[in-house]
N, C-alpha and C positions, 0 to 999 in steps of 0.2 A: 831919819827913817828913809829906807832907799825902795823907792817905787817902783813895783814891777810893770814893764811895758807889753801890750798884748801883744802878739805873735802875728805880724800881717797876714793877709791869705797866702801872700807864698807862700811863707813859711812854712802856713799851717801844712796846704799842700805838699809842700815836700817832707813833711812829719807824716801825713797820713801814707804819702807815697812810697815812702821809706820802709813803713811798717808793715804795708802790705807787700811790698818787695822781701822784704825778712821771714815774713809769714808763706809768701810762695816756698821761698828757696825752702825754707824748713819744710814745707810739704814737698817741693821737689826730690830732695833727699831722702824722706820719710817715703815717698815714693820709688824713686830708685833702689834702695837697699833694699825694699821689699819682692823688685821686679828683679834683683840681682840675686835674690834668696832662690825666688823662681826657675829664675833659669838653671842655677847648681843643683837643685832636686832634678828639673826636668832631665837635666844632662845624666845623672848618677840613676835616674831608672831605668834610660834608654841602656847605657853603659850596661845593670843588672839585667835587665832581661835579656838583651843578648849572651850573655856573658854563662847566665845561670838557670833559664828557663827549657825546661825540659825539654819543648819542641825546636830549639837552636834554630828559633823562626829567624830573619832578618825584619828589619826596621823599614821598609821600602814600598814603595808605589801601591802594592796593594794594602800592605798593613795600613797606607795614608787613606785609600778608599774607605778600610773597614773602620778606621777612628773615626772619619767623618760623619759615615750613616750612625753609628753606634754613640756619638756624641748629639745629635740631632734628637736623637732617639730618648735619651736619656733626658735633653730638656723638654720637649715635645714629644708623650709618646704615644697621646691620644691625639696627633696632627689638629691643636687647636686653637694654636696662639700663630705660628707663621706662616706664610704664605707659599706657596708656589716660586714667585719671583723671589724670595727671600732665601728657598733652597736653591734656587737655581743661578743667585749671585756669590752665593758657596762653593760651587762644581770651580770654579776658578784654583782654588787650594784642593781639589780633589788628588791631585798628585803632587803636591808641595808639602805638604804638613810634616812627612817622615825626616826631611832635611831641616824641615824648624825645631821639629821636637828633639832631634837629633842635637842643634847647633842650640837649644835651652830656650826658645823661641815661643812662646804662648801665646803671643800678640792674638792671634787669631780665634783661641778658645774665648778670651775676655771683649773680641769684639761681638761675637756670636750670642756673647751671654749677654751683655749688655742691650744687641737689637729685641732678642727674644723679652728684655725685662720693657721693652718699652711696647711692645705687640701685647704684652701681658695685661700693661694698662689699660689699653686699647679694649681688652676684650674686657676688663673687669667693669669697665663704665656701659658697656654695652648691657653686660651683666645685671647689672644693678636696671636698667631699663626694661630690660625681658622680665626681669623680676615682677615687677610690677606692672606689666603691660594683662591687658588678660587674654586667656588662651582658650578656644574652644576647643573640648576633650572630647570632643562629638566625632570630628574628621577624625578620620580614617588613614593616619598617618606611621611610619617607621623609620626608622632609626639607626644605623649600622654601628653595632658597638666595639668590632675588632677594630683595630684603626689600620691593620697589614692589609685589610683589603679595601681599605677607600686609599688616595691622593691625596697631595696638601691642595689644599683651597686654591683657586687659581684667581678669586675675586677676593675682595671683603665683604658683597655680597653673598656671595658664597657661603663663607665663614658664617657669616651671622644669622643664618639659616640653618647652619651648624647647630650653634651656642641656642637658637629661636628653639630648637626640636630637644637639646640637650635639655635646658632649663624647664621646659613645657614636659620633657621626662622624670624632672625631679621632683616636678610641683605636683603631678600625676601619682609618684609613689608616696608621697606627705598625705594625697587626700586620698586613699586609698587606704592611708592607718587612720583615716580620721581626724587628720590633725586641721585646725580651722586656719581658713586661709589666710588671714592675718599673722597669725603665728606662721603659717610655711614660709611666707615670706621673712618674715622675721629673720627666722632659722636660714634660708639661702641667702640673705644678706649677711650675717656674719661669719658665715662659710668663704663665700667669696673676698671678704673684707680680710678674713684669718691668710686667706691664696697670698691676694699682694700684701701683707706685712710680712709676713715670712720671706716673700720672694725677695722684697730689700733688703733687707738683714742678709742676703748672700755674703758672705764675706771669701776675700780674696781665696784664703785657705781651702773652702769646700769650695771654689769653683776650680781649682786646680787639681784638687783632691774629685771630682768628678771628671777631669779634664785626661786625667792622666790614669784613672782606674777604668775609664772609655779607653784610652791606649791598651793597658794590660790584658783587658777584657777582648781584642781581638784576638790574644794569642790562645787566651782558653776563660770560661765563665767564671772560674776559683781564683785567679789572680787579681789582687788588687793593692791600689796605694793608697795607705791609710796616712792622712795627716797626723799632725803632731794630736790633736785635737782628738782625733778618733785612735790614734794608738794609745793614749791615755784611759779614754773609755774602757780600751779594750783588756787593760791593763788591770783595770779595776776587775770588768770582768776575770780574768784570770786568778787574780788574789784574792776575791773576793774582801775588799776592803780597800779607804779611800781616806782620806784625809777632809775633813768638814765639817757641820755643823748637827747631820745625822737626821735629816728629814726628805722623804720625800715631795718630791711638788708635779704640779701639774698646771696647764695653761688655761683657763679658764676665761673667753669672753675677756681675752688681753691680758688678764691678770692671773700673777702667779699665786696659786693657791695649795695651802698644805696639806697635802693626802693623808700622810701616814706620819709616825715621831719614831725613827729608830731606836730600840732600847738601849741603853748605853753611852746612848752619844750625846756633843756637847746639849743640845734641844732637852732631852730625854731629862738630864740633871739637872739644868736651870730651872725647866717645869713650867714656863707661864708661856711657852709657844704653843697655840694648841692647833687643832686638826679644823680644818676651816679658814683659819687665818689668813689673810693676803700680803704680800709683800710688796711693796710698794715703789721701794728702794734698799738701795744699796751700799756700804760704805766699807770702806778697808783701815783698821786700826782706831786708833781713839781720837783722831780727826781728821779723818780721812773726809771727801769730799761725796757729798751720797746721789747716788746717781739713779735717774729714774729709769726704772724697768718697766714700767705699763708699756705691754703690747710690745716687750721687747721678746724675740725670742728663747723658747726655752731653756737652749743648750747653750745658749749666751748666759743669763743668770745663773746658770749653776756654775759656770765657769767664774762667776761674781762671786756666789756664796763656794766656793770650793776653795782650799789654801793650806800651807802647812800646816801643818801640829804645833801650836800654841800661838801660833798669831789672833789675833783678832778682826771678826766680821760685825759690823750695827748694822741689821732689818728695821726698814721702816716698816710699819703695819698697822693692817686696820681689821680689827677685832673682827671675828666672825658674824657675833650676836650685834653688831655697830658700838658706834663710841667713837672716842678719840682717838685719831693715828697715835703712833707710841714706836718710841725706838728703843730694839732691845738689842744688848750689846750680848755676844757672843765669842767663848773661845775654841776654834778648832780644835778638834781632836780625831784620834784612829776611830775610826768606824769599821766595825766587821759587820760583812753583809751575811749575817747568818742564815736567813729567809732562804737565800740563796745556794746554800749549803745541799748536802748530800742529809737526808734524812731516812729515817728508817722506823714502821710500825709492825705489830702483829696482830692479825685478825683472825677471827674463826670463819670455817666454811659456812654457807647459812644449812646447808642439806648436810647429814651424816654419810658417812665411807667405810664400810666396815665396822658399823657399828660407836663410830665415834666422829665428831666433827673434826675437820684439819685445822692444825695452826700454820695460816699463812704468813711467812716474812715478805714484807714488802718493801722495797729500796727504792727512793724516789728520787733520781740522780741526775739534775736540773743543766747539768753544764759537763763539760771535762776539764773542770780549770786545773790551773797547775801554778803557783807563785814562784815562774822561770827566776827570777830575780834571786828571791829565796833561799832556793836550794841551789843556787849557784856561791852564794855569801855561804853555804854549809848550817842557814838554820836548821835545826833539830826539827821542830812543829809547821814548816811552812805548808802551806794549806797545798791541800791534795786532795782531790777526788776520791783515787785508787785507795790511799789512808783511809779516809772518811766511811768507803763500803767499807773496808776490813771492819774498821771501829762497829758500824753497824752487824758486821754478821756476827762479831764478837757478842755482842752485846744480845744477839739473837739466842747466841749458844750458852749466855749465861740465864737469858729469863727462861731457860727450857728448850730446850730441841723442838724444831720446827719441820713441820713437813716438804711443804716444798717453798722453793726463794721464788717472789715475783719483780725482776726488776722492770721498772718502769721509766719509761723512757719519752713519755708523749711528747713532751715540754721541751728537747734539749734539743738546743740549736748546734752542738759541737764542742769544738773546744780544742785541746792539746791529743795530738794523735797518742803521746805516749801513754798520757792517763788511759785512752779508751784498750788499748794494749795492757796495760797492767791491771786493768778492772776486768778487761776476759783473763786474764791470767789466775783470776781470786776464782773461777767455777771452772777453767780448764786446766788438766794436769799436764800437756804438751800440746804443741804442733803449732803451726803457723797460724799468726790473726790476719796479718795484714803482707801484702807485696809493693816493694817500693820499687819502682825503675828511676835507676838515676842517670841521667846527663850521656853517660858513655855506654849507656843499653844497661850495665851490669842490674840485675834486679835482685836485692837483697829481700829476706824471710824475717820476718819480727815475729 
């Protein structure tokens, strides 16, 4: 029998030292390839906006002033996490940034975000003190709610006379609905607790993705850099459909919980997901490793349950009504966001017109999407806006002739210029909707 010898503490030391050496490099690299990705988007928007932005602004000294205030702005805009000396160890890069961002250079955006997430801490522990200190609502005190017209805090005293009047504000509108003071506190403690969990969950992407949409946003308010992350989103938006499991969720008190069950989709068929239920974790395929999402952020877990068409998702979960966690396996599928869709009703007037009530057609037209992808590959049915009202007035002119059309519009955040083009085009017989000026003055008529 051949006996194994124990491994002296050198040894050992150099097995441990070895391994964390292995372990850096992999995160060095892991690191680098990611700050190399960085820098090639950075270089390729500065490139695009000069290159292709209407006002043929330049990249330079002042465009570096307006990134800066406009980035500040963006993480701090109610001036309440940094200081005074904190902007004013910033003014340093106030004329440098255009030659970083230019040469792919962010260093400066992720050290910014990084002081601001430790100033964030700073105030949420304060937070949590104010919370429960008590406040006389007898003095006779105000509050300045613009933040353009105070300064950053030039103390931490300062500040926390700030955060002292804010909180002493919040707890004021809690007992003013009646709410008992145990519960308001309650409630402003998980407010603030929801602040910093989300705020570390920043991940590199949306800090750059804010970093360089504060860039664009100098040149004009409309322009911006969507991540890989948010052009996705936006994507879905536009097709109205997405590949997943067909449930809506919501963040609830850390946990994700299920709103609504899309009809059709994978949830919808299987039938034991119900509305209530919490997700707990997460897994990818039939042994995939399940990873806890309590208190992770939203748009992170859906990016967990989100995946091709016929792979496989396992939810952990805990019964709405309680019971035992239970993991349900899941196969992705197309989901159409039909909710989403262009819809269409008819109503009667409540008052007579001549002797008879009107039939009103109503068009409820929630987006301007357009499935660019789509109708680029020459599908026949790709989802369309413009399609969708036709189909509706169609449909209008088949239950009976209607008197007059109400399109409704409250809800719609936008969309595809050409949809909102070819949907005036379904009520106008000619003439111009829209005027574009392009790049070289020329201004074309749509």
């Amino acid at each position: 029998m051949m006996k194994l010898k124990s491994p002296s503490r050198a040894a050992t030391t150099l097995l441990v030292g070895m391994a964390l050496f292995v372990a850096a490099t992999i995160f060095a690299q892991k690191l680098s390839a990611e700050r190399s990705a960085d820098e090639t988007t950075t270089k390729l928007v500065c490139d695009m906006v000069a290159k292709y932005h209407i006002s043929r602004g330049e990249i330079n000294d002042e465009t570096s002033r307006k990134l800066l205030k406009r980035y500040l702005k963006q993480l701090d805009p109610q001036k309440l996490y940094l200081l005074a000396s904190d902007v004013e160890s910033f003014q340093s890069h106030a004329t440098k940034l255009d030659d970083l961002v230019k040469a792919g250079n962010v260093d400066f955006a992720y050290n910014v975000f990084n002081l601001y997430l430790r100033r964030l801490e700073e105030r949420m522990m304060m937070a949590d003190k104010l919370i429960d200190a008590d406040h006389d609502f007898s003095l006779d005190e105000e509050m300045v709610i613009d933040a353009d017209e105070i300064a950053w805090a030039k103390s931490k005293s300062e500040l926390d006379d700030r955060w002292r009047r804010r909180i002493k504000y919040d707890l004021l509108n809690l007992k003013l609905d009646d709410t008992e003071p145990d519960e308001s506190r309650k409630r402003m403690h998980k407010r603030y607790h929801n602040i910093r969990t989300m705020a570390r969950q920043t991940d590199d992407s949306e800090m750059l993705e804010m970093y360089l949409s504060a860039l664009t946003h100098t040149f004009d308010p409309h322009s911006s850099y969507m991540s890989p992350e948010t052009l996705e989103d936006f994507r879905i938006q536009m097709e109205l459909s997405l590949e997943g499991i067909g449930a809506a969720l919501q963040l609830e008190d850390g946990l994700t919980v299920v709103k609504q069950i899309v009809p059709g989709g994978a949830a919808h068929d299987e039938g034991s997901l119900k509305v209530g239920d919490k997700i707990t974790g997460v897994a990818q395929g039939e042994d995939g490793e399940m990873v806890d999402i309590v208190e992770m952020k939203l748009s992170k877990v859906v990016r967990y349950i989100r995946g091709k068409k016929g792979t496989i998702v396992r939810l952990q979960l805990k019964p709405e009504g309680g019971g035992e966690t239970r993991i349900l396996s899941l196969t992705r599928q197309k989901i159409e966001l039909k909710e989403s869709a262009v819809k269409g009703e008819i109503i009667e007037s409540p008052e007579r017109f001549g002797g008879r009530k009107l039939r009103i057609g109503v068009v409820h037209i929630p987006s301007f999407y357009r499935d660019f992808r789509g109708a680029q590959r020459g599908d026949k049915n790709f989802k369309s806006t413009s399609r969708d009202v036709r189909r509706v007035l169609d449909e209008f002119h088949l239950k009976g002739a209607v008197d007059l059309v109400i399109v409704d519009l409250r809800m719609n955040g936008g969309g595809a210029l050409s949809e909102s083009i070819e949907v005036s085009g379904l009520f106008i017989d000619r003439g111009p909707i829209v005027q574009v000026k392009e790049q070289n003055g020329h201004i074309k008529s749509h």
